[in-house]
Each structure stands twice: as structure tokens, then as C-alpha cells.
KEMI-73611 format. One record per residue (C-alpha): z, y, x. Coordinates in steps of 0.1 Angstrom, whole numbers, padded with zeros to 4 digits, always signed. Each point is the difference from the previous one (the first is absolute). Layout:
# residues N
ZYX;...
//
This chain:
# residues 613
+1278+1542+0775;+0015-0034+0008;+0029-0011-0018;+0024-0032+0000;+0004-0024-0024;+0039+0002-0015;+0020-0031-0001;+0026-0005-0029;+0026-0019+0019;+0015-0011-0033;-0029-0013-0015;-0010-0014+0030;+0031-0020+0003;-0009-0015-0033;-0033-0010+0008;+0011-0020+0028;+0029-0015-0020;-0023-0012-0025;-0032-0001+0013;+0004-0012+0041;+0032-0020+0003;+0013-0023-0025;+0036+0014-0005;+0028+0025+0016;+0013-0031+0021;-0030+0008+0026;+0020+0030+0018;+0020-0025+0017;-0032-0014+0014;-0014+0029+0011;+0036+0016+0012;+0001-0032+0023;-0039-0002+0010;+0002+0038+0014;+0031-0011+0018;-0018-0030+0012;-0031+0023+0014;+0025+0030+0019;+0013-0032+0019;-0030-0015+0010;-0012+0038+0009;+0032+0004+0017;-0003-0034+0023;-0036+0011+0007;+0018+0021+0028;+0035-0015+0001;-0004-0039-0003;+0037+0003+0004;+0011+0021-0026;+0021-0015-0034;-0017-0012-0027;+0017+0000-0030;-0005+0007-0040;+0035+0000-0014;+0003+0004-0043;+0031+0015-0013;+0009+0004-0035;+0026+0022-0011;+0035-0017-0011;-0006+0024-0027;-0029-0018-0012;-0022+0034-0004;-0019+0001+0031;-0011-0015+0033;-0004+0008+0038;-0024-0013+0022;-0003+0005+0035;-0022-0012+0027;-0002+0006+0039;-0036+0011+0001;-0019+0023+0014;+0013+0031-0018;-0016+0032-0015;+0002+0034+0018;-0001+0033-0026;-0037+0004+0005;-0013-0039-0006;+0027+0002-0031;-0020+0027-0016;-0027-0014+0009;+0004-0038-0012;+0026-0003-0028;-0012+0030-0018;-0038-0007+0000;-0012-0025-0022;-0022-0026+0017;+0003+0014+0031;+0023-0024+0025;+0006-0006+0037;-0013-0036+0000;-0038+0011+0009;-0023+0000+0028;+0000+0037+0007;-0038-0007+0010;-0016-0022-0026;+0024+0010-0030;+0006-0035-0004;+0029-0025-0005;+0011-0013+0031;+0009-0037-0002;+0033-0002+0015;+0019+0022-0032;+0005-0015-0034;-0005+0032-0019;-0033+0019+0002;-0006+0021-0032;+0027+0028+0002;+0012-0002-0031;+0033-0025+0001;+0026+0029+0001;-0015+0008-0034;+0017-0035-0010;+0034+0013+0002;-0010+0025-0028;+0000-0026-0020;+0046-0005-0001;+0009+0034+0011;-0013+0039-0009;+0011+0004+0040;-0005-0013+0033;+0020+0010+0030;-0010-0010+0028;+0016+0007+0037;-0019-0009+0032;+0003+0006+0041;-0027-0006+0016;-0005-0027+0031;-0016+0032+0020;+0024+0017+0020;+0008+0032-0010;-0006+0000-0034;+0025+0011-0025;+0009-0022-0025;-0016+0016-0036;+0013-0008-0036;-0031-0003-0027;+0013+0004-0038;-0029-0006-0024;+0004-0001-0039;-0021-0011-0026;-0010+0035-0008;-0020+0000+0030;+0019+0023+0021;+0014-0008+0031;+0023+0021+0029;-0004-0014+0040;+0036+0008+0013;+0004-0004+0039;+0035-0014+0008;+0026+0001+0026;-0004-0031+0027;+0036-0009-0008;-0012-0002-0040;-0019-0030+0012;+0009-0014+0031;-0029-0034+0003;-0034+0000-0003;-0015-0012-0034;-0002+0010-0038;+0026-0002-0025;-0014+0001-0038;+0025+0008-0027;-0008-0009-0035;+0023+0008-0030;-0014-0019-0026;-0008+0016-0038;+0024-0011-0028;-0029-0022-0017;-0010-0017+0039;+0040-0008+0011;-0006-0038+0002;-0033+0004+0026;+0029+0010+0027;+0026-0025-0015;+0017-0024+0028;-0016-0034-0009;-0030+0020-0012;-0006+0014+0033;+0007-0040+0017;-0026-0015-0021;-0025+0027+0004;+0004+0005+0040;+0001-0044+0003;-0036+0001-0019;-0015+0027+0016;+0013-0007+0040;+0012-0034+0004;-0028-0004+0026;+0001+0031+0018;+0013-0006+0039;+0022+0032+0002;+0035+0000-0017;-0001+0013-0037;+0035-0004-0014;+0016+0010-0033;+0037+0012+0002;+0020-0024-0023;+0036+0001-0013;+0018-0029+0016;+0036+0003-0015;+0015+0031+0006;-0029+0010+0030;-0039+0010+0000;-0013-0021+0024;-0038+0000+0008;-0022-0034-0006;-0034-0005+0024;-0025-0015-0030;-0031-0001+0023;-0005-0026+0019;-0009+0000+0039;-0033-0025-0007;-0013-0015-0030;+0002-0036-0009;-0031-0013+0014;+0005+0016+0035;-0015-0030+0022;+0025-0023+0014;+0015-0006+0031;-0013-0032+0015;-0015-0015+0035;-0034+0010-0006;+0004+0035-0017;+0003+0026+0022;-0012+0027-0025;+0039-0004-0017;+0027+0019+0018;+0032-0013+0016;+0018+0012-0035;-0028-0018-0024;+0016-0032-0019;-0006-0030+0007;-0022-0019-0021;+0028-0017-0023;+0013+0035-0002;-0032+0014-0013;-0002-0030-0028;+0032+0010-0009;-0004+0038-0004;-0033-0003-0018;+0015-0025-0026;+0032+0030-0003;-0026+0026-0006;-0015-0015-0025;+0024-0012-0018;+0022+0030+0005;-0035+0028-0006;-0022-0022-0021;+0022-0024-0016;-0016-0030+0007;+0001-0034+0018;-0030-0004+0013;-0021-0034+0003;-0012+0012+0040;-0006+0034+0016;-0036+0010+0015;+0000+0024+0026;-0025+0027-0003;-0014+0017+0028;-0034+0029+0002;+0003+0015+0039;-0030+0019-0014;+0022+0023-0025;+0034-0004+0016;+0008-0021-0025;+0026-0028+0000;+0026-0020-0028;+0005-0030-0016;-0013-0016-0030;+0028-0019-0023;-0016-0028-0021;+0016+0000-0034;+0022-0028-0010;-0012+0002-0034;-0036+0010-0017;-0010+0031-0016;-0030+0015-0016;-0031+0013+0015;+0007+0038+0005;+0033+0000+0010;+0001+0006+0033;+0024+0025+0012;+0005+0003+0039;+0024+0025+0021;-0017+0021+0023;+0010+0027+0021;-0017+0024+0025;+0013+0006+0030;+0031-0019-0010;+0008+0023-0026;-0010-0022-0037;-0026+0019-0018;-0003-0029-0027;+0027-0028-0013;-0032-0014-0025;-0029+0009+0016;-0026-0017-0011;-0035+0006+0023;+0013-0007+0029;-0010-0040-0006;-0030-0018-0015;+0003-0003-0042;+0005-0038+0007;+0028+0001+0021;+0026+0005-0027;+0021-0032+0012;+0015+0019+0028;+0019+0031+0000;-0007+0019+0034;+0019+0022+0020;-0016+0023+0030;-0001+0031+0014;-0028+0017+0018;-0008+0022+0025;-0038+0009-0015;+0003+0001-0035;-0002+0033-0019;+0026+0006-0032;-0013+0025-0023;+0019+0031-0003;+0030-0008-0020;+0005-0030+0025;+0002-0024-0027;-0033-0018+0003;-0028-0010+0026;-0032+0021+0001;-0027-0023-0007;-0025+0004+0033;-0017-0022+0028;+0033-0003+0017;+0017-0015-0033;-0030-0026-0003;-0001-0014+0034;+0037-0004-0002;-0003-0021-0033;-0030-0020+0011;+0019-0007+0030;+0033-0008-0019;-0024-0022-0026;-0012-0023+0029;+0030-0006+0015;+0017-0010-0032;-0033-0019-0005;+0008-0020+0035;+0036-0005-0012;-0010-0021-0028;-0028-0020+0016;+0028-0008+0024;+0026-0011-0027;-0019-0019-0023;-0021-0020+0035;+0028-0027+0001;+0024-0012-0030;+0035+0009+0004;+0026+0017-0027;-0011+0032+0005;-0033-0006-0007;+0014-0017-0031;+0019+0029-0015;-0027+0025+0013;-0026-0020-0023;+0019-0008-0029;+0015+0039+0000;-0029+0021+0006;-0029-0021-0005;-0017+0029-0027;+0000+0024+0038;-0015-0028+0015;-0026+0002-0026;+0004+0036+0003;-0011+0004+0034;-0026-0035-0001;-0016+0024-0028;-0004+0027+0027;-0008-0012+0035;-0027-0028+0003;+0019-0010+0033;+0031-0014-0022;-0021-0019-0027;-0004-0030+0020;+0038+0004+0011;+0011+0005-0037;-0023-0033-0014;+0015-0023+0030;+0033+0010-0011;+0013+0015-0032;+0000-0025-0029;-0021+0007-0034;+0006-0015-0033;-0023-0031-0005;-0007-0027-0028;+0012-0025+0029;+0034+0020+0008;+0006+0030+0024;-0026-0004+0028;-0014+0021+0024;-0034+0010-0001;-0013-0018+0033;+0017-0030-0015;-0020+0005-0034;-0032+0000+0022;+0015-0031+0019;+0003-0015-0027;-0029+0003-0026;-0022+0018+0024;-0003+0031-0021;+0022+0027-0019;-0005+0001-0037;+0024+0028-0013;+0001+0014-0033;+0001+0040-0010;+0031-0002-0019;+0032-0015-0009;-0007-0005-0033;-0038-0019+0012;+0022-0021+0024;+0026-0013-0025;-0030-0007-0022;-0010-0027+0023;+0027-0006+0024;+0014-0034-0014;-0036-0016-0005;-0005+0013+0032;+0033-0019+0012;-0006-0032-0016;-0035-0001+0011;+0010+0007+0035;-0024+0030+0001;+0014+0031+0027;+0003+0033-0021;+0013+0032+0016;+0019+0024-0025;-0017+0031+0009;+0018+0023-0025;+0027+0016+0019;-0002+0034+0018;-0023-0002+0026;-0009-0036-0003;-0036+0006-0017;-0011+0023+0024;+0017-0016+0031;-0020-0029-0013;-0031+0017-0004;-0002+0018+0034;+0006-0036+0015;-0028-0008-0018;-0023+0016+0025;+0015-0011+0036;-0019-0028+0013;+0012-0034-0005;+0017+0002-0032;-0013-0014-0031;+0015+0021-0028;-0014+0005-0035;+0015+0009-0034;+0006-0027-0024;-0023-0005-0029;+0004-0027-0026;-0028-0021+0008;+0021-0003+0033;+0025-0017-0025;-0018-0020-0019;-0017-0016+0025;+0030-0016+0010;+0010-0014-0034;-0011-0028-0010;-0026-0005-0027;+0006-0023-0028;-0020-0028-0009;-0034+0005-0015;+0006-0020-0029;+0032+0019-0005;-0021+0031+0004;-0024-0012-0024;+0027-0006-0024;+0018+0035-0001;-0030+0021+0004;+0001+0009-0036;+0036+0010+0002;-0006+0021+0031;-0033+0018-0014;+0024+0007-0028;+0027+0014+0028;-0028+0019+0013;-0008+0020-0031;+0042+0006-0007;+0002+0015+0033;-0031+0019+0000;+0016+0033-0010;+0027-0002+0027;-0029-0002+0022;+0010-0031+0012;-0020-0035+0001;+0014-0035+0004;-0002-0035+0018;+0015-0029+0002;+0014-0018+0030;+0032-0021+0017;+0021+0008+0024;+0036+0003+0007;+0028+0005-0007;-0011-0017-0033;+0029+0024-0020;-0021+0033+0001;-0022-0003-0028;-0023+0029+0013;-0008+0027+0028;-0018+0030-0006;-0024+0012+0034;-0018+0030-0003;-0036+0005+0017;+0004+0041+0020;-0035+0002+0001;-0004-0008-0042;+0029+0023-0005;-0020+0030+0021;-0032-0010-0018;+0018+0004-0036;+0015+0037+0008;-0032+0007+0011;-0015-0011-0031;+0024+0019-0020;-0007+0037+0020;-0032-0010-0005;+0003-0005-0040;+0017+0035-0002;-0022+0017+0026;-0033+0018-0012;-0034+0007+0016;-0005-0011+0031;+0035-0001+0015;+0003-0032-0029;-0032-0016+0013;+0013-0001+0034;+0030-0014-0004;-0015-0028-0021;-0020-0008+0028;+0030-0001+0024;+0016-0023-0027;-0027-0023+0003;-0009-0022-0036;+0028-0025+0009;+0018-0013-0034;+0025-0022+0021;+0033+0005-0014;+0026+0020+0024;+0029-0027-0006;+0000-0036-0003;+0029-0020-0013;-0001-0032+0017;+0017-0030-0023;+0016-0030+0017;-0008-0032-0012;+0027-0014+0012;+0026+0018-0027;+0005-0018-0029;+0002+0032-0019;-0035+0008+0010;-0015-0042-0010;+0019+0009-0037;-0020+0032-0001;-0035-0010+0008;+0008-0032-0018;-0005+0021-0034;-0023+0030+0000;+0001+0006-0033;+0039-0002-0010;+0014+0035-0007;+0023+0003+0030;-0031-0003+0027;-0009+0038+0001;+0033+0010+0000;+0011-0023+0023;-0031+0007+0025;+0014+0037-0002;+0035-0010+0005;-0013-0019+0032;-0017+0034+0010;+0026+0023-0007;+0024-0024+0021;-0019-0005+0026;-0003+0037+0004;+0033+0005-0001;+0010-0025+0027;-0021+0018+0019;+0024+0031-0005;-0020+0022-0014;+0016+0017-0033;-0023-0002-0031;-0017+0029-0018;+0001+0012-0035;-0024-0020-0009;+0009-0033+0014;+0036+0003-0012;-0011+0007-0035;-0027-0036+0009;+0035-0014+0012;+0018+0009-0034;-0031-0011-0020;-0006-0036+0023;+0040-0010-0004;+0001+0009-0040;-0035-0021+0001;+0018-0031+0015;+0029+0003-0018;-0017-0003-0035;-0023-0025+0014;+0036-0020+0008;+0015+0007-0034;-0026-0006-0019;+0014-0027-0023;-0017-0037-0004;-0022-0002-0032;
//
């Protein structure tokens, strides 16, 4: 024999509390989105009827009405909807399915008032004539009594909910509580949803939803899609810079509208007048004009996190607490369509100079990066226009190619300050590749035809120093073999040559390719069988060292030095040189070379004290 399952109200009640919505405030939500749906069920068959959601907390402070002028319940469809869970009026009777035109679908949002008060009395008459108005008292036991009433007990059509609040829930139905809940959850719905207020000694009621959202097209000569009542465009400026200040708290730099006729979607897109980090996007969106999300974050593409987006859609699907977007098709066409037209915004902005441009550059260039990084349609954009740190001063990339016709970049920060002011003085271009995104970005350009990009190496630098003399070089070759051999266990060779500025004694390059033959080398060293013999093979029999510090002949620190090999202070002062050079580079020193610091300086030191015999 068949049985049915038995539902614990109680412990359902917690369940959604915990589990499905993020906290008792959601039973105004719900309370105003079944309101919502008996009015548009109502209109279906009386386009004139009232629509109206009105919110009134007690004086007391304990509890809270809310009435709407919906369709209404008759005894039967209360039994059969408010007191079976999942079951609700807002189905195709045919396909079982969610019809489009109500916010609620799941059957389940009367539960949410469980979640302030043990009971729920509700009082509805019915838009069908001759139907007797019914009273429906549910507790949170799970019982419930259907009472029919008198006409005269309620005289219009609608639903009145009353809701005294527990002890431990009292400020969920407190005055302001209720304001700030109802102005987040239905600012944009186009029926009136007030809040009774205490104005001096009276309780007046205040409209909070607005009649169209701030985006609604303008009234101008060539749009006929805006009615008589739309704003005009100077109007519409001005209402979308309110909102956001007034929603979002922000100024914003411009506003992009948004617009997907395919989902019914439709908003604006603030750009922030300030930057923030990748990730942080957080946009507004409601469903149906009712907000599902204040920091949704799917809605856009991960690199749009310079804008903060408001929009509400006809198509997309919440989940079923309403407070986030079902990830499906209809979700991704609506980002890939919101993706490209933010993607045409900024081609547009940054295509001829003007302040906007400016402050859109200098504020968010790490998006631009961002979204260069993630649509091949934008790199060429993004290299015409945002500038890159360079040994020559900030420069765009096309002005880079322009002007040395090719892109040498380093990996890293620490490789670029290495080199940057021999680069400078030599009048060598060198991209700083080391910031987020930059290596890749620079890499990926890399492989679109007509750009020249390719990684710094150091022979790339010392090919534009200048040699010295070969009688020079003749002279201090002892000296250097001897530099050679101090350096050797830094892994690190020397040479000799001049350049400018004459006042840095030394710059240290380093060769990426030694470097990944020497690791290799190493695994191979500790590696056995013949996992070790084929990583020596990858590492190849090279015995080039990784580093090379590169002494300027020009410093007259560095003439003293070679000058006298054999004095005490040279190998302490060809490690000083090292360990300095490193450090310019901004690299911090290990163990190891801080203990070769310590042991360099005291070297020097007794090499300068040592007294005159």
C-alpha cells in the first residue's frame, strides 16, 4: 500500500532559513512577489483593476500588514495553495511549468514567513463573483483551519497577510526596517508598493517603486519606442547619475547602456570612478523588476569588473531562493551579448583623445588589460592605446614598434629594473612586462601578424654596449679571469664594458634559457635511472653561467678595482658589486648572500684599516 511522505513543517522552516534563503528578511520579498503575481493574474482579465502592494507595520512595532489588490483566493484554491508545499497557482495547468509572466514559480514563498512569526493569517476575496471571502490561519506546527467569512468581513477583492512577529524577529517588521527592505527589493516594480510611515502625529503611506526604471529610453524626435511620459534625454542623464549615486554610491566616469532583445534584457552599465581589483564585480539585477541580486556576480564577463551594472530581465531564471541567477544558455547569451557591447563602448572611447579617455586609461587600465587578455578583438585596441612602462618613458605599444620596430619586454619587474637605466642611457626600448597581465598580454601579441615581440635576453643588452678597447681588454683580462672564478659559485660570469650613465659601476642580466638549463641540471643531479638521464639530455652539456655581471668601464670604482687584482679588497669588492647590483635590481638577498654581504663588508673594512707598515 501507498503511502505519503510526512513533512515536518518546523524543521522544514529551518531548512529553508538556513539552507535556501540567506536570512528571515526574505519574507518581505516573497510577501510582496505573491502580491505582485495576484495582480498581474488579476489584470489578465481586468486590465483595469487596482494594483497595489501596500506594507504596514504596526505602531506597536510587533507585527506587520500587507495587503494587495490581487486576484484573491476562494476557500478551495486556499486549501489547495497555501497549505501544500510546492504546489502554487503560477503554473501552466498543461505543461506543469512556470509560466513567464509571474515572478514566483516554486510554491514555496509562504513558507518564508515562517521564518518571523509561528502564524500566518491570511484573509482573501476572490476577483470571481460569488465567492465568499475565506480566512486561512496556518501555524508553524503545520496545522492550519480554512474559515469562510461574511462579504461584509472583507468588502474588496485581494489578500491581506498578517504577521505578528516572534520576540527574537521584532526588528524584521520594524518601520525603517520594513523602508529599506521594500526600497531594495521593489524600487523597480511599475505597480505602487508603499510602506505606511509616521509623519508627525499621522501614518501616511509612501509609493517606493518607481513607474520606469532609469534607463527607460528617452523622449526625443527620432524615438518613437518612448512614450509621451518618458523623460527627456537630459532628464534620463540626470536620473541615472541620482540612482547611482543614491543606490550604488558612486559617481560614475560615463554610463553604458545595455541592451539583449534576445533575453528581455535591458540596464545600464556605470563605469567606476575609481579602480578596483579583479573579482570584484558586483552588479544589481532583478527579474521581472523584482531584484533577485544587489552583487551578482555572473551576470557579466570576469573582466568587466570596472563597471557596476544594473538590469532587469524578462528571461533570466533565479534559482529558488531568488537570490541568484541559474547558470544556463539563457544566462550565457546574455553575458556574451553584455561583453561585446561593453567591448564596442571602449573601442569607441579610447578611438579619439579626449578627457574621458584620459581618466578611463589612467583609472582602469589593469581591465583594459583584463579584457585585451581575453578577446583577441581588443588586443590591437588595447596596444594602440593604453600606455606600458618602458626604458624610454610611458609609451604605448604601437609607439614601441614605431619606434624601434620591435617589442623587447622583460618577464619581471625585478629583470626590468636590472637593466632599465642602461637601457635608458643607451637609448635601447624595453617594455616592463612584470605587472598583472603584462607578460601574457605581451605574449599573446606575440603571435598576431605584424608584431615583432620577443623576450629580452642579455645578449640583446650587451650588444648595445659598447666594448672597450682591445688593448684595454688585453690589459684587465687577468683581473676579469680572476672575477670569473669569484663569481663562479653565484653562478654568475663577468665582462667588461662602457656605457652610461658612467655612475653605475655594474648591471647584473640574467640569460632564461641558462637559468632553465641549470634547474634542469640540478633535477637531473638528484634524479636516478633513467628519469636523471633524460633530463640531462633536456639540460643539454652547456656550462654557460646563468648570470652575468656586466662592469662598466666607465666607473672609476670599477678602473681602481681591475687596476689591482691581487690587493685584498678585489674579491670582496667584486662581491660587493654583485650583491649591489642584485639588489638594485630589487630582488631581496638570500641566506647565503647576506651572510657573503656580512663577510665582503668586514673584508673591506680590514683591508681599509689595515695600518701602513
Amino acid at each position: 500500500m501507498s503511502q505519503r511522505f510526512k513533512v515536518d513543517l518546523g524543521g522544514l522552516v529551518e531548512l529553508l532559513s538556513k539552507n535556501l534563503y540567506s536570512g528571515p528578511q526574505v519574507y518581505l520579498r516573497e510577501a510582496i512577489q505573491n502580491g505582485v503575481d495576484a495582480i498581474t493574474a488579476r489584470r489578465e482579465t481586468d486590465p483595469d483593476a487596482p494594483a497595489r502592494v501596500l506594507l504596514e507595520p504596526w505602531e506597536e512595532g510587533t507585527g506587520i500588514t500587507i495587503t494587495d489588490t490581487g486576484i484573491g483566493l476562494t476557500a478551495e484554491q486556499a486549501e489547495e495553495f497555501l497549505a501544500t508545499i510546492g504546489r502554487t497557482s503560477k503554473r501552466d495547468d498543461v505543461f506543469n511549468e512556470g509560466r513567464a509572466e509571474y515572478l514566483g514559480q516554486f510554491g514555496i514563498g509562504l513558507l518564508a514567513c515562517f521564518l518571523i512569526a509561528d502564524t500566518v493569517d491570511i484573509t482573501s476575496r476572490s476577483a470571481t463573483a460569488g465567492q465568499a471571502p475565506v480566512r486561512w490561519l496556518g501555524h508553524a506546527d503545520g496545522t492550519f483551519e480554512v474559515t469562510e467569512l461574511a462579504p461584509e468581513q472583507a468588502p474588496e477583492v485581494g489578500t491581506l497577510i498578517r504577521l505578528k512577529a516572534r520576540r527574537d524577529a521584532a526588528h524584521w517588521v520594524a518601520q525603517e526596517t520594513v523602508l529599506t527592505l521594500a526600497t531594495d527589493y521593489a524600487d523597480m516594480l511599475p505597480i505602487d508598493v508603499s510602506v505606511v510611515v509616521k509623519a508627525g502625529s499621522r501614518r501616511l503611506p509612501r509609493r517606493i517603486s518607481h513607474p520606469r526604471p532609469p534607463w527607460a529610453p528617452a523622449r526625443t524626435l527620432g524615438n518613437n519606442s518612448a512614450s509621451e511620459e518618458a523623460p527627456n534625454q537630459h532628464e534620463r542623464t540626470m536620473a541615472l547619475a541620482t540612482y547611482a549615486e543614491k543606490t550604488l554610491g558612486i559617481t560614475p566616469l560615463a554610463t553604458i547602456d545595455l541592451e539583449v532583445p534576445a533575453t528581455g534584457t535591458s540596464g545600464v552599465a556605470y563605469v567606476l570612478p575609481q579602480a578596483v581589483s579583479p573579482g570584484s564585480g558586483r552588479h544589481r539585477v532583478y527579474v521581472k523588476n523584482m531584484l533577485v541580486a544587489s552583487r551578482e556576480d555572473s551576470l557579466l564577463p570576469d573582466w568587466a569588473f570596472f563597471v557596476r551594472a544594473v538590469v532587469n530581465s524578462e528571461g533570466l531564471t533565479p534559482t529558488a531562493s531568488r537570490e541568484q541567477l541559474r547558470e544556463d544558455e539563457v544566462l550565457l547569451l546574455t553575458r556574451e551579448a553584455i561583453g561585446d557591447q561593453l567591448k564596442t563602448w571602449i573601442t569607441q572611447a579610447l578611438a579619439e583623445p579626449s578627457a574621458l579617455r584620459d581618466r578611463f586609461v589612467q583609472t582602469h587600465n589593469l581591465a583594459l588589460r583584463a579584457v585585451a587578455l581575453a578577446s583577441d578583438d581588443m588586443l590591437d585596441v588595447v596596444a594602440r592605446s593604453l600606455p606600458f612602462e618602458t626604458s624610454q618613458g610611458l609609451a604605448t605599444l604601437t609607439e614601441v614598434t614605431d619606434a624601434a620596430g620591435q617589442i623587447l619586454y622583460t618577464p619581471t619587474t625585478e629583470a626590468y629594473r636590472r637593466i632599465a637605466p642602461v637601457a635608458r642611457a643607451q637609448g635601447l626600448w624595453v617594455v616592463n612586462g612584470g605587472y598583472v597581465y603584462d607578460s601574457d598580454l605581451l605574449a599573446k601579441l606575440a603571435d598576431r601578424p605584424g608584431w615583432q615581440v620577443t623576450e629580452l635576453t642579455s645578449q640583446d643588452v650587451t650588444q648595445t654596449l659598447s666594448s672597450v678597447e682591445m688593448e684595454r681588454e688585453f690589459d684587465v683580462m687577468p683581473a676579469l679571469e680572476l672575477a670569473r672564478a669569484v663569481l663562479s659559485p653565484q653562478d654568475c660570469g663577468a665582462t667588461l664594458r662602457v656605457f652610461e650613465p658612467a655612475s653605475l659601476p655594474a648591471v647584473l642580466l640574467r640569460d632564461a634559457d641558462a637559468e632553465r638549463r641549470r634547474d634542469l641540471t640540478q633535477e637531473a643531479q638528484q634524479a636516478d635511472g633513467l628519469w636523471g638521464d633524460l633530463l640531462g639530455s633536456l639540460a643539454g652539456q652547456s656550462t654557460e653561467p646563468s648570470r652575468t655581471l656586466v662592469l662598466n668601464d666607465a666607473n672609476e670604482n670599477v678602473q681602481r678595482l681591475l687596476h689591482q687584482p691581487h690587493h685584498p679588497s678585489f674579491e670582496p669588492g667584486i662581491n660587493t658589486l654583485y650583491l649591489s647590483a642584485l639588489m638594485l635590481a630589487g630582488e631581496g638577498l638570500r641566506g647565503s648572500e647576506t651572510t657573503l654581504l656580512s663577510d665582503s663588508l668586514a673584508q673591506l673594512l680590514e683591508a681599509a684599516l689595515r695600518p701602513n707598515t
